[in-house]
Backbone as a printed PyTorch tensor [residue, N CA C, xyz], in Angstrom:
tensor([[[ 13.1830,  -3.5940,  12.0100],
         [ 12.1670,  -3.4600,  11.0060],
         [ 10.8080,  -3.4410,  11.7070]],

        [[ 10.1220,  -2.5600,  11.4240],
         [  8.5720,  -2.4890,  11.4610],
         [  7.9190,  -2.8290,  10.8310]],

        [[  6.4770,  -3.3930,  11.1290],
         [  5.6370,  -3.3180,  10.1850],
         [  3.9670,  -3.4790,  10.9350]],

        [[  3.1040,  -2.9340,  10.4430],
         [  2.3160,  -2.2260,  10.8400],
         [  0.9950,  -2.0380,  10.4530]],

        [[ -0.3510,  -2.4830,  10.4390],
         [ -1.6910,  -2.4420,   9.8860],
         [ -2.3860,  -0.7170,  10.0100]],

        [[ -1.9540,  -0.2110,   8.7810],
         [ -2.3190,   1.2590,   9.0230],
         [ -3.9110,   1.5550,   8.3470]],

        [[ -4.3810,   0.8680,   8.3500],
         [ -5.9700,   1.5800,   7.7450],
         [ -6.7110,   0.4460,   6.3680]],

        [[ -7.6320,   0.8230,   6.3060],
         [ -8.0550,   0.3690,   5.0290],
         [ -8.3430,   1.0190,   3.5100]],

        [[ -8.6630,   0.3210,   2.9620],
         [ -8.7640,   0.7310,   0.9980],
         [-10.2170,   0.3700,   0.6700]],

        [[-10.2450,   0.9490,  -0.9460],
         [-10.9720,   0.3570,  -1.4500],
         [-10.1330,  -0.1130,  -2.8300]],

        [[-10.1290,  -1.1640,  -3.2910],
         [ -9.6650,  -1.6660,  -4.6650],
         [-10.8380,  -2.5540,  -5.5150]],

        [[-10.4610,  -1.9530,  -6.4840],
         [-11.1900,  -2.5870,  -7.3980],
         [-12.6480,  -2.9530,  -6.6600]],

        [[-13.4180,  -2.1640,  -6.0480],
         [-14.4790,  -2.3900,  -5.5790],
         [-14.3510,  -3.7100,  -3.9960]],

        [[-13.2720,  -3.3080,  -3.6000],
         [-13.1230,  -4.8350,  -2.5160],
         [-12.6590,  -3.7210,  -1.3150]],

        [[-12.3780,  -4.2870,   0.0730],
         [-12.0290,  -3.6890,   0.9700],
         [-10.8610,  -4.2570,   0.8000]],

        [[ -9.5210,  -3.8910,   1.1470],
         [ -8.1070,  -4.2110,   1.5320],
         [ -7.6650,  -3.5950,   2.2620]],

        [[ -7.0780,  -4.6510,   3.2460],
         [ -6.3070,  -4.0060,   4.3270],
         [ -4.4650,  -3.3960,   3.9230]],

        [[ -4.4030,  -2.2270,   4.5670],
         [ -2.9490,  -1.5070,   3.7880],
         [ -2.1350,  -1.8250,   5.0100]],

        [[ -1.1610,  -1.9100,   4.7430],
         [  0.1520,  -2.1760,   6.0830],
         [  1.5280,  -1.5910,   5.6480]],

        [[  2.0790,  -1.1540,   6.7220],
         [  3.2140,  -0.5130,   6.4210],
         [  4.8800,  -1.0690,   6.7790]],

        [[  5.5790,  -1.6670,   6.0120],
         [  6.6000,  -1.9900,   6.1050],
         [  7.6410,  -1.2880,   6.5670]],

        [[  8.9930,  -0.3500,   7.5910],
         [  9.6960,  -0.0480,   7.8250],
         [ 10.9410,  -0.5240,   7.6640]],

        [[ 11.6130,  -1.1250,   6.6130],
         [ 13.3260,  -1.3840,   6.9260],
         [ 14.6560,  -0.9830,   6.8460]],

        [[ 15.0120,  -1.6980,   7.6530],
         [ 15.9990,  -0.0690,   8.6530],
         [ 16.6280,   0.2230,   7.1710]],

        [[ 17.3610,   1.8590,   6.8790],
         [ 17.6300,   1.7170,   5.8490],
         [ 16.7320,   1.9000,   4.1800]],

        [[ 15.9790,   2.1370,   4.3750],
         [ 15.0650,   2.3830,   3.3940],
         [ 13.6360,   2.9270,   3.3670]],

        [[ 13.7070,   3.5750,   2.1290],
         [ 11.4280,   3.8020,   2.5690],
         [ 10.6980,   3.1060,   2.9900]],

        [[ 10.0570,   3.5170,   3.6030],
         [  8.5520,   2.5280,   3.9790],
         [  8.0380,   1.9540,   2.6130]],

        [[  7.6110,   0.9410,   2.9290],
         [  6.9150,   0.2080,   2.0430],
         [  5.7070,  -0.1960,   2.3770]],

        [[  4.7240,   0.3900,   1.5510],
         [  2.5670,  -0.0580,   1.8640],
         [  2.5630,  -1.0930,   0.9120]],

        [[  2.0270,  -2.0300,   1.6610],
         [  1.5780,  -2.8510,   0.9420],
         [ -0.4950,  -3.1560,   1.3550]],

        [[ -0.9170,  -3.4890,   0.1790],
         [ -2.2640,  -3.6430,   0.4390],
         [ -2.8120,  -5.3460,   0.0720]],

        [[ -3.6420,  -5.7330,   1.1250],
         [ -3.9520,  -7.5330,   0.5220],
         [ -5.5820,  -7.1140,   1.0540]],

        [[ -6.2620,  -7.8970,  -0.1900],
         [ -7.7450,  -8.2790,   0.0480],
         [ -8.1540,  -8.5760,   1.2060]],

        [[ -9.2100,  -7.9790,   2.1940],
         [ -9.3920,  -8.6460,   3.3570],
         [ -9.9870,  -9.3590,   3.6070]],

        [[-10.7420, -10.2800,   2.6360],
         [-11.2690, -11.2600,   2.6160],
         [-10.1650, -12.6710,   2.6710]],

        [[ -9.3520, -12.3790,   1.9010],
         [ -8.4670, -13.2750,   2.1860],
         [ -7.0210, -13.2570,   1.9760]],

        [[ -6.5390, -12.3460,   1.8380],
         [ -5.3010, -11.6470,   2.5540],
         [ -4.3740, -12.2610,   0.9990]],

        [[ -5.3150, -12.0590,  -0.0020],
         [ -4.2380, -12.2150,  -1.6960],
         [ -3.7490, -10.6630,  -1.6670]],

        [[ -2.9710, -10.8170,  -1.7970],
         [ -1.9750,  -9.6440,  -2.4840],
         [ -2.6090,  -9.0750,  -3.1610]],

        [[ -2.2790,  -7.5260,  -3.5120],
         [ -2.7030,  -6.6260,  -4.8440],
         [ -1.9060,  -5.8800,  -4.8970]],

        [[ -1.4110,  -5.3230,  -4.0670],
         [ -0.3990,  -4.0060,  -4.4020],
         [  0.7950,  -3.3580,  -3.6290]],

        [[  1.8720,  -3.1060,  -3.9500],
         [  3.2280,  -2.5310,  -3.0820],
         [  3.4100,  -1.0130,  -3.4770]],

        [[  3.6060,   0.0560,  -2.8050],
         [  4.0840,   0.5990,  -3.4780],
         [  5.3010,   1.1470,  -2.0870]],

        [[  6.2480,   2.1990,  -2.7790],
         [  7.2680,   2.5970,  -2.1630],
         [  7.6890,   3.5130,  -2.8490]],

        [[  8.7630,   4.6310,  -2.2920],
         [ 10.0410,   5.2110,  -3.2200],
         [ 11.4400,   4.8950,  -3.5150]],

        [[ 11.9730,   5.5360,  -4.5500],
         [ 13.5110,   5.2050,  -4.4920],
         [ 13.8400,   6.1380,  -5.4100]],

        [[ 14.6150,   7.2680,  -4.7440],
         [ 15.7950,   8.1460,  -5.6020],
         [ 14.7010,   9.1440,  -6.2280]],

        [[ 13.2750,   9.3740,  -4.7880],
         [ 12.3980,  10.3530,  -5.2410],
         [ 11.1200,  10.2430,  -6.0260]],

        [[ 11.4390,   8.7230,  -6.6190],
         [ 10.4040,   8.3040,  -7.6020],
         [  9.5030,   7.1140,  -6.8790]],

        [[  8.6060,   7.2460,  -7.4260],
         [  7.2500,   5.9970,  -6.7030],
         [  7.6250,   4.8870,  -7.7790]],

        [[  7.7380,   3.3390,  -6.6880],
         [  7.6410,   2.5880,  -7.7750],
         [  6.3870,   1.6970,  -7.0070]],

        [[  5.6770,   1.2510,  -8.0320],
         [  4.2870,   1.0270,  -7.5000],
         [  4.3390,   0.0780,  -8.7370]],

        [[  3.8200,  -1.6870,  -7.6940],
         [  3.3910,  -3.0220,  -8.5340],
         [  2.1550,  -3.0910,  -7.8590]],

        [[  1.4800,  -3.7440,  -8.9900],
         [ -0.1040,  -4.1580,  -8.6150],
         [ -0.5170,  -5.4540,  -9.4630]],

        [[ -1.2010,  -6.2020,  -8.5540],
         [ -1.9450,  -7.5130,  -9.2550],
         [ -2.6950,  -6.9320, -10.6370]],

        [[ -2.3890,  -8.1060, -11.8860],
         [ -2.9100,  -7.5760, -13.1560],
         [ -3.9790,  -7.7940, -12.6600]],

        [[ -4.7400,  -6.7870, -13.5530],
         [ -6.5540,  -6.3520, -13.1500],
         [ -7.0800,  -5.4950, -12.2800]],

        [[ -6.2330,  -5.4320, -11.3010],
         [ -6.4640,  -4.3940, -10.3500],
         [ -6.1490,  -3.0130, -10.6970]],

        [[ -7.5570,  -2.3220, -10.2190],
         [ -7.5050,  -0.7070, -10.6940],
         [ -6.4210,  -0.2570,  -9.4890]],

        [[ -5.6080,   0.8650,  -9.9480],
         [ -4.2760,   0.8620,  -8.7400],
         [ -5.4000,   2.5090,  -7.7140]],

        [[ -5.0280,   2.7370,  -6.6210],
         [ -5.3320,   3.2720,  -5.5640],
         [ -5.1000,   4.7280,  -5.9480]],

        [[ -5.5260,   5.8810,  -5.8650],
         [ -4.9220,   6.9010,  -5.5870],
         [ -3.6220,   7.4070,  -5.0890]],

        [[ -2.7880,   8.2690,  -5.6990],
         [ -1.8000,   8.6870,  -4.4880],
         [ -1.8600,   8.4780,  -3.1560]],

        [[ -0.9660,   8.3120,  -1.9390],
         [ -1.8070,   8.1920,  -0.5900],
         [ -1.7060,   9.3670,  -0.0780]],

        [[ -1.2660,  10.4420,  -0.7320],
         [ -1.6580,  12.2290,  -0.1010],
         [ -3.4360,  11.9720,  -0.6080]],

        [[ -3.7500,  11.4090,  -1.2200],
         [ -5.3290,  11.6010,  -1.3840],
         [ -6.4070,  10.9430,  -0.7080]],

        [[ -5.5730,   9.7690,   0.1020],
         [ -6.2690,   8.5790,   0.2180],
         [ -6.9590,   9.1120,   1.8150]],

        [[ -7.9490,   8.5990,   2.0490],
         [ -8.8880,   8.7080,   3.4830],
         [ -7.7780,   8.5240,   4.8350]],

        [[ -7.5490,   8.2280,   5.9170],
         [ -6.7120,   7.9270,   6.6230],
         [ -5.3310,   7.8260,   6.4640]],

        [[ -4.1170,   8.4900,   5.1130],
         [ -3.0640,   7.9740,   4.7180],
         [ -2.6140,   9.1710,   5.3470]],

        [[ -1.1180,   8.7570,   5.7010],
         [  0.0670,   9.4330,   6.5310],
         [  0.7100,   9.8750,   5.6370]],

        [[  1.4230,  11.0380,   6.2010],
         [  2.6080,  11.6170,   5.1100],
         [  3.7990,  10.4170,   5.3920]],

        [[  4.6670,  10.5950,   4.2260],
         [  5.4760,  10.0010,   4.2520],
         [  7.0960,  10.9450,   4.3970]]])
């Protein structure tokens, strides 16, 4: 398993750092935490083609990451 500090965000007006999960066996998984203090906000991933994407209530959710500044294809 990998995992990996790939770039930064903007959420809900905050900087968050995004990181990328690898396990063997499955999609990557981004996850993003506040970088102020590393609270959680958001996972997203695929499965069976479809995005499933959780986010802290309140938080405005991110763009696709084909849109996002620095984001990798997947």
């Amino acid at each position: 398993m990998r995992f990996s500090h790939v770039g930064t965000d903007r959420i809900a007006g905050e900087t968050a750092d995004r990181y990328r999960l690898e396990p063997e066996g499955l999609d990557p998984i981004l996850l993003w935490y506040r970088a102020s203090d590393q609270l959680w906000l958001q996972l997203e991933t695929r499965r069976e083609s479809r995005v499933l994407r959780y986010r802290l209530a309140g938080v405005e959710p991110l763009p696709p990451p084909a849109a996002q500044p620095g984001a990798s294809a997947r």
